[in-house]
DRENPAKE-550605 format. One record per residue (C-alpha): y, x, z; residue in one letter; residue number from 1. Coordinates in steps of 0.25 Angstrom, whole numbers, plus 5000, padded with zeros to 4 digits. Each point is the difference from the previous one (the first is absolute). Example, Ala and Ser with C-alpha at 12.3 -4.5 7.8 and 13.67 -1.06 7.14 Angstrom:
BEGIN
<node py="4982" px="5049" pz="5031" aa="a" i="1"/>
<node py="5014" px="5006" pz="4998" aa="s" i="2"/>
//
This chain:
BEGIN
<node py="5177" px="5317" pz="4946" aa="x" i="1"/>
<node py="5004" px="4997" pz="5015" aa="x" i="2"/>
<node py="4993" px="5009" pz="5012" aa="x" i="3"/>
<node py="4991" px="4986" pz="5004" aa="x" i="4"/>
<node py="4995" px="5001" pz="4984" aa="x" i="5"/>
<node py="4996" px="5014" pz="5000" aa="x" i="6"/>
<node py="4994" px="5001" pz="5012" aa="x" i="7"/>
<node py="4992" px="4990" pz="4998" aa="x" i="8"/>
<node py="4996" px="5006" pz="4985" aa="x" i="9"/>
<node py="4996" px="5012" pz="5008" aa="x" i="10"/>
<node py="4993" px="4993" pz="5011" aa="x" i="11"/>
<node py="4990" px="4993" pz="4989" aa="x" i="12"/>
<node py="5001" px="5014" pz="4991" aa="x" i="13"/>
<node py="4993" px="5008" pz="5012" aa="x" i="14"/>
<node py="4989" px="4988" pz="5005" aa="x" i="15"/>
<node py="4995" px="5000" pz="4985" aa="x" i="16"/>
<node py="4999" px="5014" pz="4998" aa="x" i="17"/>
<node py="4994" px="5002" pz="5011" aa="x" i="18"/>
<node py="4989" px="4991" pz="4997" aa="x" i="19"/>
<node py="5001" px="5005" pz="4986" aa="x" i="20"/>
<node py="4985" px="5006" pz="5001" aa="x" i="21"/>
<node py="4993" px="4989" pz="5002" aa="x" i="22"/>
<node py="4995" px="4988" pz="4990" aa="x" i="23"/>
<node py="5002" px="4989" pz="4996" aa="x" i="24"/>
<node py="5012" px="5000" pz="4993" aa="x" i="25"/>
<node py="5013" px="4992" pz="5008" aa="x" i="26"/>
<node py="5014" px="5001" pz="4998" aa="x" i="27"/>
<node py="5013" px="5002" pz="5008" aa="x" i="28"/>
<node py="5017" px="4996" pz="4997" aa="x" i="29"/>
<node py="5011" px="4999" pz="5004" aa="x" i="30"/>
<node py="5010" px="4992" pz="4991" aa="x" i="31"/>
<node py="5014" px="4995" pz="5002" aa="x" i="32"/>
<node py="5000" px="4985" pz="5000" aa="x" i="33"/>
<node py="5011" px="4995" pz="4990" aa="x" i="34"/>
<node py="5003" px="4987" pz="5006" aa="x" i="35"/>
<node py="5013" px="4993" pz="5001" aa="x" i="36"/>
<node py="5010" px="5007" pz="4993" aa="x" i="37"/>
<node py="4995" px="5014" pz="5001" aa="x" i="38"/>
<node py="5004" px="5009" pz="4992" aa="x" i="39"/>
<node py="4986" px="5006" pz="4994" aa="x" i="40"/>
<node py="4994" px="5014" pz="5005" aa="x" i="41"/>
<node py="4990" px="5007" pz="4996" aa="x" i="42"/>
<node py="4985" px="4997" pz="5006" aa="x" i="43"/>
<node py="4994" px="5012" pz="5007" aa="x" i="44"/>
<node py="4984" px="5001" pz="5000" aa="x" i="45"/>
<node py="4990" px="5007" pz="5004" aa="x" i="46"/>
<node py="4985" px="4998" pz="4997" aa="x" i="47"/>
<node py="4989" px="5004" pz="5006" aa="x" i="48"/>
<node py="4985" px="4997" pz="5004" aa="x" i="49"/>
<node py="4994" px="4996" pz="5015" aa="x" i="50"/>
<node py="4992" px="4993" pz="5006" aa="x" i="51"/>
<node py="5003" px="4984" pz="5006" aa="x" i="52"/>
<node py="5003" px="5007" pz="5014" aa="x" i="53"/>
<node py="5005" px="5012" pz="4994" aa="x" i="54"/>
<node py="5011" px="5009" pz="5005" aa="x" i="55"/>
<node py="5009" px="4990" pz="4991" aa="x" i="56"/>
<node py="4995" px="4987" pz="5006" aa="x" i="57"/>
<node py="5001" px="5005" pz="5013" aa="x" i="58"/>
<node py="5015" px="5005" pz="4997" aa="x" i="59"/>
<node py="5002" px="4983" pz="4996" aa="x" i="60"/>
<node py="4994" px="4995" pz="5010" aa="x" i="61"/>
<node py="5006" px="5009" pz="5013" aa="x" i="62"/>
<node py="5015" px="4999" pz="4993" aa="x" i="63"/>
<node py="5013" px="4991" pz="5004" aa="x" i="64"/>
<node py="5007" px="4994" pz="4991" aa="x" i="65"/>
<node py="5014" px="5008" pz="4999" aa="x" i="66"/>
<node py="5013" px="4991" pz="4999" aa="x" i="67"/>
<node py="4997" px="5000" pz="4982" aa="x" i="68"/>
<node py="4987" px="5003" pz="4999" aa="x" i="69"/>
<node py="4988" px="4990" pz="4997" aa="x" i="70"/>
<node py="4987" px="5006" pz="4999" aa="x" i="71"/>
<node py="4988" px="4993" pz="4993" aa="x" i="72"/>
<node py="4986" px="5002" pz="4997" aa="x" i="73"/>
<node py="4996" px="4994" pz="4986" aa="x" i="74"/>
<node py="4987" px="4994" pz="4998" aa="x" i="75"/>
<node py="4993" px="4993" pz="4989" aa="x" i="76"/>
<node py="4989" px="4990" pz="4998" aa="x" i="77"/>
<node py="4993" px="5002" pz="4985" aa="x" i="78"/>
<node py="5013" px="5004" pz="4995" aa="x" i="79"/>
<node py="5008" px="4990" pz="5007" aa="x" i="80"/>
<node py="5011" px="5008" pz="5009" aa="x" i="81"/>
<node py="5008" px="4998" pz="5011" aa="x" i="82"/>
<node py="5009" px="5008" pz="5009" aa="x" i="83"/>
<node py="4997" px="4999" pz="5013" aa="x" i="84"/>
<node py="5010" px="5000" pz="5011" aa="x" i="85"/>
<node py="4995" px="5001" pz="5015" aa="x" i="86"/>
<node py="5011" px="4988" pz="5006" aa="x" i="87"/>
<node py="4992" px="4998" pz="5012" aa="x" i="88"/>
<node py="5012" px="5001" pz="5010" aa="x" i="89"/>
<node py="5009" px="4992" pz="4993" aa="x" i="90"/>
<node py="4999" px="4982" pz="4995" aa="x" i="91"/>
<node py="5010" px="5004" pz="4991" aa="x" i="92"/>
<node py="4995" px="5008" pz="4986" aa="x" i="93"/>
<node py="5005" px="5013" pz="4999" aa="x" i="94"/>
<node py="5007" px="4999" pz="4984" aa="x" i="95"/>
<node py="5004" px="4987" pz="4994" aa="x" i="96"/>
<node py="4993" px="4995" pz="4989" aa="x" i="97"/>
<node py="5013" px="5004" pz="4991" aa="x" i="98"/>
<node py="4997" px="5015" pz="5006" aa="x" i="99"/>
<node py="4984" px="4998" pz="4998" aa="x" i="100"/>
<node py="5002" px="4996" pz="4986" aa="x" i="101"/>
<node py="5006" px="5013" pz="4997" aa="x" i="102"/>
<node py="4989" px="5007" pz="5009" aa="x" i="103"/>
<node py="4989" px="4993" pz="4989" aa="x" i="104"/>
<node py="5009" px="5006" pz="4987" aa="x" i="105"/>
<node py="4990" px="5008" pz="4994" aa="x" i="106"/>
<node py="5012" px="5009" pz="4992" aa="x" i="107"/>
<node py="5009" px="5000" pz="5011" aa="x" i="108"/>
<node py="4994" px="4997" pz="5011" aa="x" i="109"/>
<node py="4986" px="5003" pz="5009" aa="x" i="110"/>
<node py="4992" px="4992" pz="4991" aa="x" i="111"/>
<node py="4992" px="4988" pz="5005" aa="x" i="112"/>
<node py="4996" px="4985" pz="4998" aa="x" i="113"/>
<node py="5006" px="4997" pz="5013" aa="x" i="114"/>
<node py="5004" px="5006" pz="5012" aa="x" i="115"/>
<node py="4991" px="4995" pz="5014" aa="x" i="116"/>
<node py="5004" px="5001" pz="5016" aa="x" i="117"/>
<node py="4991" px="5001" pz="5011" aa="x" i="118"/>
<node py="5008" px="4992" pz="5009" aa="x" i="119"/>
<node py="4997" px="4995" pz="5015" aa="x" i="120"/>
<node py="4990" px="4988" pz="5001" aa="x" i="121"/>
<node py="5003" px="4987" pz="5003" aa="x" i="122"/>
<node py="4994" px="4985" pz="5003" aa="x" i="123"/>
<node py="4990" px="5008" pz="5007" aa="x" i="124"/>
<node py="4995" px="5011" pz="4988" aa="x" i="125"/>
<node py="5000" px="5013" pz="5000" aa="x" i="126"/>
<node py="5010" px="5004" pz="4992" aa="x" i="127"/>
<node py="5010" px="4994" pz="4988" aa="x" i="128"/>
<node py="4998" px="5002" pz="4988" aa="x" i="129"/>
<node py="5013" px="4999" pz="4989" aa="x" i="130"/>
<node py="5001" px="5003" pz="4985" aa="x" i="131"/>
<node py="5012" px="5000" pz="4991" aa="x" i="132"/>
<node py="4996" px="5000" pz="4985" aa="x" i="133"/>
<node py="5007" px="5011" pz="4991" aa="x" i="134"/>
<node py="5009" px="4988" pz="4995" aa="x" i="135"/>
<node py="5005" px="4998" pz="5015" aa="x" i="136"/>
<node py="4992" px="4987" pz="5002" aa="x" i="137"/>
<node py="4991" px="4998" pz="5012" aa="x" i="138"/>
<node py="4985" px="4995" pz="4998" aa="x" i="139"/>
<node py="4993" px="4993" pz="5008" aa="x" i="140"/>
<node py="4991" px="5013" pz="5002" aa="x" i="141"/>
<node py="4991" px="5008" pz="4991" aa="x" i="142"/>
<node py="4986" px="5004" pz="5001" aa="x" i="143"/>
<node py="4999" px="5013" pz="4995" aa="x" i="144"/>
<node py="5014" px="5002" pz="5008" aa="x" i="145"/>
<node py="4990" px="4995" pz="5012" aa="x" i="146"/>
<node py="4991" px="5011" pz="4998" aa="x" i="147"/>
<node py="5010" px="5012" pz="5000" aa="x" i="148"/>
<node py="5005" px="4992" pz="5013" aa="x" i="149"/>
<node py="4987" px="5003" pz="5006" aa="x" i="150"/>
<node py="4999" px="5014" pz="4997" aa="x" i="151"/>
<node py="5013" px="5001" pz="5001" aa="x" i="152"/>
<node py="4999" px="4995" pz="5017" aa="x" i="153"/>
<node py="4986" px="5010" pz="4998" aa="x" i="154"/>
<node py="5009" px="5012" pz="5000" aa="x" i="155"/>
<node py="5010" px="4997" pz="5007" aa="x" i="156"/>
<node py="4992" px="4995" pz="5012" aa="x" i="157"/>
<node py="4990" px="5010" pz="4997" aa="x" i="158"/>
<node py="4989" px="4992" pz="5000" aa="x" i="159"/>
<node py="4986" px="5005" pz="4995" aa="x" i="160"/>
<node py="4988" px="4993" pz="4995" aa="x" i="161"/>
<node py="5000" px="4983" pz="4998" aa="x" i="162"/>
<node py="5011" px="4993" pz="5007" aa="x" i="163"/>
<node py="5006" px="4986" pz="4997" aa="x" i="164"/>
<node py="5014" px="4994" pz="5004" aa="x" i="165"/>
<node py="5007" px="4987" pz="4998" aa="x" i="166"/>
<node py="5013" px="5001" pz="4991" aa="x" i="167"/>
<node py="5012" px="4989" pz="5000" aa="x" i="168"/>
<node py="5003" px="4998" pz="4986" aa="x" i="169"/>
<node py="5010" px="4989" pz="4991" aa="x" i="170"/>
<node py="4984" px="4994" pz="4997" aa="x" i="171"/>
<node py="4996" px="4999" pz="5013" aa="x" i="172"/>
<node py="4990" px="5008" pz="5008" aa="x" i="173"/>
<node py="4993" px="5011" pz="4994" aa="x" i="174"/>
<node py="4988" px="5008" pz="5007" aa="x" i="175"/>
<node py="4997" px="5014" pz="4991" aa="x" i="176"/>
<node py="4985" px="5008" pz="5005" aa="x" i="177"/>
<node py="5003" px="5015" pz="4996" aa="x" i="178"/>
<node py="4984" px="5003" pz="4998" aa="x" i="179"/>
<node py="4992" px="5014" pz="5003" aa="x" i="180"/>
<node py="5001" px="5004" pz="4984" aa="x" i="181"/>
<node py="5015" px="4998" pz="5000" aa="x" i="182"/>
<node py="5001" px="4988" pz="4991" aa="x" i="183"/>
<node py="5008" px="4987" pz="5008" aa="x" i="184"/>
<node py="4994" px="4986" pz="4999" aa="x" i="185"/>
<node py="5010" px="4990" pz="5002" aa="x" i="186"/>
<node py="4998" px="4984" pz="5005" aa="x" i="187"/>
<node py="5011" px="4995" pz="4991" aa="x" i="188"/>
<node py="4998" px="4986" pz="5007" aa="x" i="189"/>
<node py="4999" px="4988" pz="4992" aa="x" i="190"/>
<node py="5003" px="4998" pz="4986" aa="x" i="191"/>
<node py="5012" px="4989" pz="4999" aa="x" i="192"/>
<node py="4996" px="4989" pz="4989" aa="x" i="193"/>
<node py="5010" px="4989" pz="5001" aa="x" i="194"/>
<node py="5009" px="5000" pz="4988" aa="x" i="195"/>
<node py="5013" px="4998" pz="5010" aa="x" i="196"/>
<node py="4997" px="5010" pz="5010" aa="x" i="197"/>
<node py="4996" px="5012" pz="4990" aa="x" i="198"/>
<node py="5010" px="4996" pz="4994" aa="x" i="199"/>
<node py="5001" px="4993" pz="4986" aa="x" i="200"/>
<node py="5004" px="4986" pz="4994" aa="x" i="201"/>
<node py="4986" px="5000" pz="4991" aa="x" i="202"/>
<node py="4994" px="4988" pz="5004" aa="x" i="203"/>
<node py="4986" px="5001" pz="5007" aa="x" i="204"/>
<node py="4987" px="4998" pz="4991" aa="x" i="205"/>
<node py="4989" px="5003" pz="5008" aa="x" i="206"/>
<node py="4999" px="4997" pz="5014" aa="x" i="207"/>
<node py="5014" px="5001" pz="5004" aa="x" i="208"/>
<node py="5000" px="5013" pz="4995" aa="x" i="209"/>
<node py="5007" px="5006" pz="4986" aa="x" i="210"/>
<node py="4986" px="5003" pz="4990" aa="x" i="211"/>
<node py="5001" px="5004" pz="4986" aa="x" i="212"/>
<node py="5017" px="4993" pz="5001" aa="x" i="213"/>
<node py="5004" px="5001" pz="4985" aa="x" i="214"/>
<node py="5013" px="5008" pz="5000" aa="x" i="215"/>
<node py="5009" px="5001" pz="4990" aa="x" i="216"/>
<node py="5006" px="5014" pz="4998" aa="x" i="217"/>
<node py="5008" px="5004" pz="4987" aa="x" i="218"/>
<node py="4993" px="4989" pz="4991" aa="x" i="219"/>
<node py="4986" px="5004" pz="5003" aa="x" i="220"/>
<node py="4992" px="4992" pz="5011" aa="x" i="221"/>
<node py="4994" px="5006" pz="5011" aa="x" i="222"/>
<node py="4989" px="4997" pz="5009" aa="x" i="223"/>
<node py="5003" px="5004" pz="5016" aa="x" i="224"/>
<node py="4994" px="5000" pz="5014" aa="x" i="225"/>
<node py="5010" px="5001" pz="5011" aa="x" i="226"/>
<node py="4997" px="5005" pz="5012" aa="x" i="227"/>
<node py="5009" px="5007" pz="5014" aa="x" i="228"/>
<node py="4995" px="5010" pz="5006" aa="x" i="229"/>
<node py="5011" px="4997" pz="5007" aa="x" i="230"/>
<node py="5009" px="5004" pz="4989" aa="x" i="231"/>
<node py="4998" px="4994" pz="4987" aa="x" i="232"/>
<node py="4993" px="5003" pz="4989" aa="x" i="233"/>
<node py="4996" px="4994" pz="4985" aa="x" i="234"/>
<node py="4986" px="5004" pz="4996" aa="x" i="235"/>
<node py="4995" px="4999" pz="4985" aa="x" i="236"/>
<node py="4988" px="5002" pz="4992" aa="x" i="237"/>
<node py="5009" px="4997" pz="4987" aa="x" i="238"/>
<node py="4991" px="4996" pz="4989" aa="x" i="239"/>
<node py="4986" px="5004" pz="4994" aa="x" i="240"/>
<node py="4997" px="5016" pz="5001" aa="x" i="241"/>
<node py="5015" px="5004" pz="5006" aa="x" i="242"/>
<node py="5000" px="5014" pz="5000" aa="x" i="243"/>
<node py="5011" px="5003" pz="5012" aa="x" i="244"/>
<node py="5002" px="5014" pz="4995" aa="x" i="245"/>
<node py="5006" px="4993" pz="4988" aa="x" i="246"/>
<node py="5010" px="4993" pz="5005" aa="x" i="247"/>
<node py="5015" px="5004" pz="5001" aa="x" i="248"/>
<node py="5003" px="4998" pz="5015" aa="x" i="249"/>
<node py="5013" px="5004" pz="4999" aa="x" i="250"/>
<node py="5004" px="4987" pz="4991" aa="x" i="251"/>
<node py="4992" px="4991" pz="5006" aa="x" i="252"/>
<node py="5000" px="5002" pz="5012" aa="x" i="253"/>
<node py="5016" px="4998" pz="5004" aa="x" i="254"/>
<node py="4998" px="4986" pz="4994" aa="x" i="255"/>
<node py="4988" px="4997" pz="5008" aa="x" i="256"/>
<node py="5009" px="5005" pz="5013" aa="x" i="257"/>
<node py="5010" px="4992" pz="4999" aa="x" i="258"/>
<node py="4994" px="4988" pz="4994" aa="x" i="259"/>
<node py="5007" px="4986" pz="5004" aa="x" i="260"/>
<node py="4985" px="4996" pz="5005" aa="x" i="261"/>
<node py="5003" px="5010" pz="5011" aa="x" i="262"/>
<node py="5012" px="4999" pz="5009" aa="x" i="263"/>
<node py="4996" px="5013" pz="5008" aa="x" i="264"/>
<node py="4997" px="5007" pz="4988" aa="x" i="265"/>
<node py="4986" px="5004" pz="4998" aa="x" i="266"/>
<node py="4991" px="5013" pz="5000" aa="x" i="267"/>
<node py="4991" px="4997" pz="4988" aa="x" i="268"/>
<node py="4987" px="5007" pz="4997" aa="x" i="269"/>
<node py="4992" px="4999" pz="4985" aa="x" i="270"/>
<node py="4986" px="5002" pz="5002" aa="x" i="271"/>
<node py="4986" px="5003" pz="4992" aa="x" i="272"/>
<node py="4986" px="4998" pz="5006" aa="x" i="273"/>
<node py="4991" px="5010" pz="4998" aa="x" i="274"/>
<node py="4990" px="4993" pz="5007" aa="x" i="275"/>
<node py="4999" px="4990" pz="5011" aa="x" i="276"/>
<node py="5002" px="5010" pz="5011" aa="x" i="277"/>
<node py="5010" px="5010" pz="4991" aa="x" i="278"/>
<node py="5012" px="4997" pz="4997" aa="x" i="279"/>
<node py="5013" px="5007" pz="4992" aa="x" i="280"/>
<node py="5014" px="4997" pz="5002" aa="x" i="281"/>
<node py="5014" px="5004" pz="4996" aa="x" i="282"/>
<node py="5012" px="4997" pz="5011" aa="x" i="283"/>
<node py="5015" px="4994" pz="4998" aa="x" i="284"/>
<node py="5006" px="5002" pz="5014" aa="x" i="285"/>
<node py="5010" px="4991" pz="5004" aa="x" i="286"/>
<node py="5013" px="5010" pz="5003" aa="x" i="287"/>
<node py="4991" px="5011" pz="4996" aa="x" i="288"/>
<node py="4995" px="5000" pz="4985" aa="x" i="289"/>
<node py="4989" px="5005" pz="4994" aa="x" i="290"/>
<node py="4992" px="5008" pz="5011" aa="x" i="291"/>
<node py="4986" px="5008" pz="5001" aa="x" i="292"/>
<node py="4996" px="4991" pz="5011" aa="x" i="293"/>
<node py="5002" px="4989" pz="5008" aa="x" i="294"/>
<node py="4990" px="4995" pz="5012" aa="x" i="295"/>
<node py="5005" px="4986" pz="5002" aa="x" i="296"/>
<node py="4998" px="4998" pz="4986" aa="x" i="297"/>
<node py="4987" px="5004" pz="4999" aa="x" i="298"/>
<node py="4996" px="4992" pz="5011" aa="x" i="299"/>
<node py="5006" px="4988" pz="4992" aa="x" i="300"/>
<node py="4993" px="5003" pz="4988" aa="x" i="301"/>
<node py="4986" px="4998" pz="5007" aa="x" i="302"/>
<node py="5004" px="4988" pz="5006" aa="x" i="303"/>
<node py="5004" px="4995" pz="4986" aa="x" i="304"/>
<node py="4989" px="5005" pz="4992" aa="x" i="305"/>
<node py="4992" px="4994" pz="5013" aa="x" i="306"/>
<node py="5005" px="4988" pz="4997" aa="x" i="307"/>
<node py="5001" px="4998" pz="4985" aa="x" i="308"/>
<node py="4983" px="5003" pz="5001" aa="x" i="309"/>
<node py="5002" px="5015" pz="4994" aa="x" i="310"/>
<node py="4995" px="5009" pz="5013" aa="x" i="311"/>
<node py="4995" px="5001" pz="5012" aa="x" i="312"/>
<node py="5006" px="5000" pz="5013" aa="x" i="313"/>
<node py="4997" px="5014" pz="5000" aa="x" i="314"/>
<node py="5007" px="5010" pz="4990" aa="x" i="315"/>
<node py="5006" px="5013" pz="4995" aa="x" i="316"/>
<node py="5012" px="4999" pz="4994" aa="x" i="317"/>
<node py="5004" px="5010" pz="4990" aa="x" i="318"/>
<node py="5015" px="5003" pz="5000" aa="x" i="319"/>
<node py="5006" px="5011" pz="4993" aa="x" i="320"/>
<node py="5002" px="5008" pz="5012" aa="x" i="321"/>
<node py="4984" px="5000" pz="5004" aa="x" i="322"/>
<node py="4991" px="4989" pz="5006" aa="x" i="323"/>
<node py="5002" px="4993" pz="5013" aa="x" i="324"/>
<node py="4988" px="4991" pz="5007" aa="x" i="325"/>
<node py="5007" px="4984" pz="5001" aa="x" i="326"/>
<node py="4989" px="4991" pz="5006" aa="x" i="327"/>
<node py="5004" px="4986" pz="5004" aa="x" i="328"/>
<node py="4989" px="4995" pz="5010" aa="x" i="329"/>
<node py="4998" px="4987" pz="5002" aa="x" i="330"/>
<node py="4996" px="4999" pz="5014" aa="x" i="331"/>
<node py="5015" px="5001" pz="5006" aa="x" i="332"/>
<node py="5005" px="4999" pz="4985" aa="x" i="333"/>
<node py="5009" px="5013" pz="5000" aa="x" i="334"/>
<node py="5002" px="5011" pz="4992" aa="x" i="335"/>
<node py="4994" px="5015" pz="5004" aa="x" i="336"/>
<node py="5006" px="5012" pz="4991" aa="x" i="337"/>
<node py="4996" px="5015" pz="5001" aa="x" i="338"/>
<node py="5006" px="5012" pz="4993" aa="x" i="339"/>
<node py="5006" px="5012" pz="5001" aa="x" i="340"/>
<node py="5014" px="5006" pz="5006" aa="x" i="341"/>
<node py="5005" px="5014" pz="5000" aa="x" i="342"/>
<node py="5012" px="5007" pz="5004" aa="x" i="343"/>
<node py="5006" px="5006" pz="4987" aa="x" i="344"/>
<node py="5011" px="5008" pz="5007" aa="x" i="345"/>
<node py="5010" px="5002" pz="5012" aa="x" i="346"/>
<node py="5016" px="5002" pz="4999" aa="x" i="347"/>
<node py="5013" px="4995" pz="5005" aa="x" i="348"/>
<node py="5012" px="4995" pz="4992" aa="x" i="349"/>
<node py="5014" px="5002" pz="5005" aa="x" i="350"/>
<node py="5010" px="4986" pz="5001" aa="x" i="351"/>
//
């Protein structure tokens, strides 16, 4: 391992032990990045438990960045998880998204569903928000990405108690409230209805908008509500007393993404009422695949089952990462979401 490796293995081994004491339990590594055509090393870790403003956080946040070493905080959101990277003095992304494709290899690499950078603001928000899927691709934005942003700014800008920011994302603008309990309610905006402009090429059945579509998929018809939360998504109810914990994402899924109806691909959620303000749903991500949660989704699937006549404007929606709060008011007609974030663990990867 070089001199710039180790000593950032040791820098990260000496923060966590010396906040090894304390509860609850938090990680730090230090990996080699294997990028390119890099012959593979061997990872060096060290784990340990500390506090959100531990010695180990601090270590992240007072560090520079040596000539080949990128450090990262990870967080996740009901299991959805995201390495964070602090890009604030640069327009620029700090990896590819060949290089954060390798970073989201859960075998050979850090581990996430997409890599996110807290980039400089722009048309006149506080700060930019970019995401690069584990496959490489770049969504639009991601709400439970948004809320580990906000937390994310929260530490690094040490801020305590509620604050609110505006983030520039791919959707547009984004305003996320980290609220006195911790949670993060974000205004997603408006939800998108227009079949062109989610996108797909179903043609509109209800008010301009794509309600209970039939879709074709492998031989079996399907019935849909699509809906942008400025990234598309394909919401089903499926037929009479679907069990979503049945179904075999895995092969169903893929065929949804990259249905011909869709020319952006689509995030797609299958979804089971409880009762008309509970809601339970399993999630295809477009370039991400089967994940624990996924916040834009959610939101989509009120606005669907709001509009099919299934549920108030108001619900919990169960994904299989834990609950978020999606309520879609009809006053200014956007979409409000509130969950958790919480960091996971600190490290630095060598490239």
């Amino acid at each position: 391992m070089s001199p710039d490796a180790t000593a950032a293995a040791t820098s990260f081994a000496a923060a966590a032990a010396a906040a090894a004491p304390t509860a609850p339990s938090r990680g730090c590594v230090s990996l080699p990045f294997r990028g390119g055509s890099r012959a593979p090393r061997r990872a060096v870790a060290s784990m340990a438990v500390s506090t959100p403003r531990s010695a180990a956080a601090a270590s992240f946040l007072e560090r520079r960045e040596s000539e080949r070493a990128l450090h990262f905080v990870k967080y996740q959101g009901l299991g959805n998880d995201f390495i964070m990277v602090d890009n604030r003095d640069s327009s620029e992304p700090k990896v590819t998204p060949e290089e954060a494709s390798k970073l989201c290899d859960r075998n050979f690499g850090i581990g996430a569903d997409g890599v996110i950078f807290v980039m400089p603001g722009s048309n006149g928000a506080d700060y930019t928000m970019r995401i690069f899927n584990s496959d490489g691709s770049e969504p639009e934005m991601c709400g439970n990405g948004v809320r580990c942003f906000a937390r994310f700014i929260a530490e690094l800008e040490n801020l305590q108690g509620t604050h609110s920011f505006t983030i520039h994302t791919g959707a547009g603008l984004i305003i996320p409230e980290i609220q006195s309990d911790g949670q993060v309610k974000v205004d997603m905006g408006e939800p998108i209805l227009s079949g062109p402009d989610i996108p797909t090429k179903l043609l509109a059945t209800k008010n301009k908008a794509v309600v209970q579509a039939e879709l074709e998929v492998e031989g079996l018809t399907w019935h849909v509500t699509c809906v942008s939360m400025g990234n598309p998504h394909c919401v089903t109810f499926g037929a009479k007393d679907l069990k979503v914990d049945d179904l075999k994402l895995s092969e169903i899924g893929p065929k949804f993404e990259h249905h011909e109806m869709f020319p952006a691909r689509t995030n797609t959620e299958f979804v089971q009422v409880l009762s008309r303000s509970h809601l339970k749903m399993q999630v295809w991500e477009r370039g991400a695949g089967a994940t624990l949660a996924c916040g834009t989704g959610a939101c989509a699937v009120v606005v669907a089952a709001v509009l099919e006549g299934r549920a108030e404007r108001k619900c919990v929606v169960d994904l299989p990462g834990g609950p978020l709060e999606i309520e879609w008011r009809e006053d200014d007609n956007h979409v409000y979401m509130t969950g958790p974030a919480e960091a996971v663990f600190y490290g630095s990867v060598v490239h």
